[in-house]
Structures are given as structure tokens and as C-alpha cells.
FITOR-846986 format. One line per 2 residues: their letters; for each residue x, y, z of C-alpha. Coordinates in steps of 0.2 Angstrom, whole numbers, plus 5000, padded with zeros to 4 digits. Layout:
% residues N
a) X:Y:Z ~ ...
***
This chain:
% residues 200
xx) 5000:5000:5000 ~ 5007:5015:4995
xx) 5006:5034:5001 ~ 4993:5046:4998
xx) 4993:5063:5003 ~ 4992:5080:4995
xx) 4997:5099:5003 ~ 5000:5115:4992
xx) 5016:5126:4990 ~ 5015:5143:4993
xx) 5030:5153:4987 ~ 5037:5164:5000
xx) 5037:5184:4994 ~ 5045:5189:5012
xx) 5029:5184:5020 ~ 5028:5188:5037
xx) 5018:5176:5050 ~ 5004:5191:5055
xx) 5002:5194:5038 ~ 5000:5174:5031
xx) 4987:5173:5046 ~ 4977:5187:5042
xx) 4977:5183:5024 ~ 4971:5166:5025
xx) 4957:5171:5040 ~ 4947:5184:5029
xx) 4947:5172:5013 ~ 4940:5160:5021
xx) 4927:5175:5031 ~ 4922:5178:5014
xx) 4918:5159:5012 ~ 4908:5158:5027
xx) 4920:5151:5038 ~ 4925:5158:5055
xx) 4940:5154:5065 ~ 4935:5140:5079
xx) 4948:5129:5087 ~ 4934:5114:5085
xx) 4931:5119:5068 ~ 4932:5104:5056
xx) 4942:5114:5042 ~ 4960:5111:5049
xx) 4976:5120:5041 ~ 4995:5117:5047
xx) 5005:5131:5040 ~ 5025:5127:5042
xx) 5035:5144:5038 ~ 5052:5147:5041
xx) 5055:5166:5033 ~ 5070:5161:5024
xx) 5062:5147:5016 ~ 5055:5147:4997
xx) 5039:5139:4998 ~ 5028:5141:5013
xx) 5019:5121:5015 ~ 5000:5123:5017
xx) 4992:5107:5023 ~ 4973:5102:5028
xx) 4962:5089:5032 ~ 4952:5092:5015
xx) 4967:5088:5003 ~ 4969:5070:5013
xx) 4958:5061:5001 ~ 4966:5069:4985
xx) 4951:5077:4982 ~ 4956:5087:4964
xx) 4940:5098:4964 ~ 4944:5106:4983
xx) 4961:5109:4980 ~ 4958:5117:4965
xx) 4949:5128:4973 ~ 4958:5130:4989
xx) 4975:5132:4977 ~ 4965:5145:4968
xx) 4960:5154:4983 ~ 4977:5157:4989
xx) 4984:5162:4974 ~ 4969:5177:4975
xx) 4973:5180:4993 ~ 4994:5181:4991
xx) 4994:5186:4972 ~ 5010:5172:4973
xx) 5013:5156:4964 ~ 5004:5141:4972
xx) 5007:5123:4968 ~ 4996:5110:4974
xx) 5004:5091:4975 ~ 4995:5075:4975
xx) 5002:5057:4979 ~ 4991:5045:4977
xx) 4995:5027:4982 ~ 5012:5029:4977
xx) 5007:5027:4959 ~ 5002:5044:4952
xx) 5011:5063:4954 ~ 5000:5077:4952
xx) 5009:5097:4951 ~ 4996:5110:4948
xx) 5002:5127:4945 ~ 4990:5143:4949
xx) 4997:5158:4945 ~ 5001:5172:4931
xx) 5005:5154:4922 ~ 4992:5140:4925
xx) 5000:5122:4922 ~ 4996:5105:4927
xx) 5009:5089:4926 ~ 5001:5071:4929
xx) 5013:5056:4928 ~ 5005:5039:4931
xx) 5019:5027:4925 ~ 5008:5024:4911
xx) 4995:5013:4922 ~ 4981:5023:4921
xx) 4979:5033:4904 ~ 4981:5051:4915
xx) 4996:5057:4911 ~ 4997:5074:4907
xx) 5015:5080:4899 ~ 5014:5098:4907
xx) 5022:5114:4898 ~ 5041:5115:4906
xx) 5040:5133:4899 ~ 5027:5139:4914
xx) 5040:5133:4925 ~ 5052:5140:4923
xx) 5053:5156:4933 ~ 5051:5144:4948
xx) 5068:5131:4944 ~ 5081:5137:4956
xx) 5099:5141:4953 ~ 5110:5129:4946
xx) 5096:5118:4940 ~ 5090:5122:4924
xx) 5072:5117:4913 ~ 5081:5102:4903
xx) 5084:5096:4923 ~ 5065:5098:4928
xx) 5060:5092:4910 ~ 5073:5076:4912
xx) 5063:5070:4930 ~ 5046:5075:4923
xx) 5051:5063:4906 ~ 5057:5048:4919
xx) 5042:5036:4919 ~ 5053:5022:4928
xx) 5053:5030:4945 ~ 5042:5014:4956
xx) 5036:5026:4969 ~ 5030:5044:4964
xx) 5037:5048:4983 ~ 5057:5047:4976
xx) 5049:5057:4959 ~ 5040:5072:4969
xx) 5058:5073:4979 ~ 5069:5074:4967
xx) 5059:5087:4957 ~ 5056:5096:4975
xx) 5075:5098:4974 ~ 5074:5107:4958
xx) 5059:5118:4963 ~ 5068:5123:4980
xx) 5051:5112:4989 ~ 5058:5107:5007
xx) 5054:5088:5014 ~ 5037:5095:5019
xx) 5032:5092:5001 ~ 5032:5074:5003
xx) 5019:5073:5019 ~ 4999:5077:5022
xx) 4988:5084:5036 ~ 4987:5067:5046
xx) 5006:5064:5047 ~ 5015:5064:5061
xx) 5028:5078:5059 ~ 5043:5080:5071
xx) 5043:5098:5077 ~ 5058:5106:5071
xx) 5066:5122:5077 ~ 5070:5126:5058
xx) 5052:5131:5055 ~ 5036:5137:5066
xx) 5019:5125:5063 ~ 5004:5138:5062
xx) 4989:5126:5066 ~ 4970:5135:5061
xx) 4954:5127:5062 ~ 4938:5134:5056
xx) 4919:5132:5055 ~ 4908:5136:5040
xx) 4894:5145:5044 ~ 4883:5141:5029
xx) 4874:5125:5025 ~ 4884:5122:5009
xx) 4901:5122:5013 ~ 4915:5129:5002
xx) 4925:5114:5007 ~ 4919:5095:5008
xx) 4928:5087:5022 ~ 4928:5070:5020
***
């Protein structure tokens, strides 16, 4: 049985805490949530200041639900105007990159077991390669179907991207707290009948 998880990558414009909290806690107001520490929406938010990607997790990217991160991708784009990328692992077996931003892309590799494989434009991605890695690197990984766990995939293409080894765990894992980074946890109640989110 293999792992299935998916979290988003926020990239870090000198975002301070106060400022990623407050962000985050009036999108949501205009959602119809409200911040309730028994709240079923739940958010882990590791941030380090130094860091390139901010790692967003929550119980309602668990089930690799496309259509609710879409929309939560989509929604912190709006809120930070900053590149998000949402990652899915599911089972091991199939990668999932979604890129919202100016540029909107999405890479899918299945190891050709499940007719989903979507090729992805390297050219999107470009602005977000770091130094000393170049597109021919990312475009090398992304062309490698023999990988036998998308996990060693996601980390080596996380190495090229600038992703820390958050980007390889969900809401429900258990995380050592680590003095390099400060874990922001936020829950949230919707107050409408038809929730924004689906938690499953």
C-alpha cells in the first residue's frame, strides 16, 4: 500500500507570519468560515522566513480530492497574488503538480497505468527552477516514467523547485517539530449550509 497525501506550496514573497494569518482568516470569512479551534476545516502552515515555499496542509486535501484543492489552490493564489502549487500522491502510483498563477499548468505522471498522464508545459515553469538547475533538469525528471514510487519522483523534482521535505507529507502525518520552521495550526467552522469545502 502506498502513500497518499496532498498539501500546496505557497512561494514565499517575504511573508511575514501576522500577515499569512490574516490573509488566510478573511478568505476564508468571505467563504463563510470563522476561525473555531473545533472547527472541522483544519490548516497546518510550516513557515520558516527564509524558506522558498511556505507548506500549506489540511484535512480536506487527505483524500486527494482534485475539485477542493483546486479551489483552495486558487483561493490562495487570489489571497497572496503568489505562485501556488498543489501536489497530489496517490498510492504511490500517480504525481500530480498544479500550478496557479500568472502561468496555470498541470503535470500528471501515472507510470503509464492509468491513461492520466498529462505532459505539462516546462516553459510555465520555469521562473520557479532554482539556481543551478535548469528546465532540461526539471523536464529530464518529469520525462522519467521508471521511477516505482512517485514519493522518490515528487523529491527529486522538489530539489529542483527549492520544495523542502514537507512536500512529501499530508495533514494526518506525524511531523517532528523542528526548530528550523514554526507550525501555524488554524481550524475553522463554515457557517453556511453548503460548505465551500467538503471534508471527508
Amino acid at each position: 500500500m502506498g502513500n497518499t497525501f496532498g498539501n500546496m506550496q505557497l512561494l514565499n514573497q517575504n511573508f511575514n507570519k501576522d500577515f499569512i494569518l490574516e490573509k488566510i482568516q478573511l478568505g476564508l470569512k468571505e467563504k463563510g468560515y470563522e476561525l473555531n479551534e473545533k472547527g472541522s476545516l483544519k490548516f497546518k502552515i510550516f513557515y520558516q522566513p527564509s524558506n522558498k515555499w511556505i507548506c500549506i496542509q489540511s484535512n480536506a486535501l487527505e483524500h486527494v480530492n482534485h475539485h477542493d484543492l483546486k479551489k483552495l489552490s486558487e483561493l490562495f493564489y487570489h489571497l497572496f497574488q503568489s505562485d501556488v502549487i498543489s501536489l497530489n500522491i496517490f498510492d504511490s502510483d500517480i504525481l500530480s503538480m498544479s500550478l496557479y498563477g500568472i502561468n496555470q499548468d498541470i503535470y500528471i505522471d501515472d507510470n503509464n497505468m492509468y491513461d492520466l498522464a498529462i505532459p505539462g508545459t516546462i516553459d510555465k515553469w520555469i521562473h520557479l527552477i532554482n539556481e543551478h538547475y535548469t528546465k532540461e533538469d526539471l523536464q529530464t525528471i518529469w520525462d522519467n516514467h521508471m521511477f516505482i514510487y512517485m514519493d522518490e519522483k515528487l523529491s527529486k523534482i522538489g530539489k529542483i523547485l527549492g520544495f523542502n521535505d514537507l512536500c512529501q507529507n499530508g495533514y494526518h502525518d506525524l511531523i517532528e517539530t523542528n526548530k528550523d520552521y514554526d507550525i501555524i495550526n488554524l481550524s475553522f467552522e463554515c457557517r453556511h449550509h453548503t460548505p465551500y469545502i467538503n471534508i471527508n
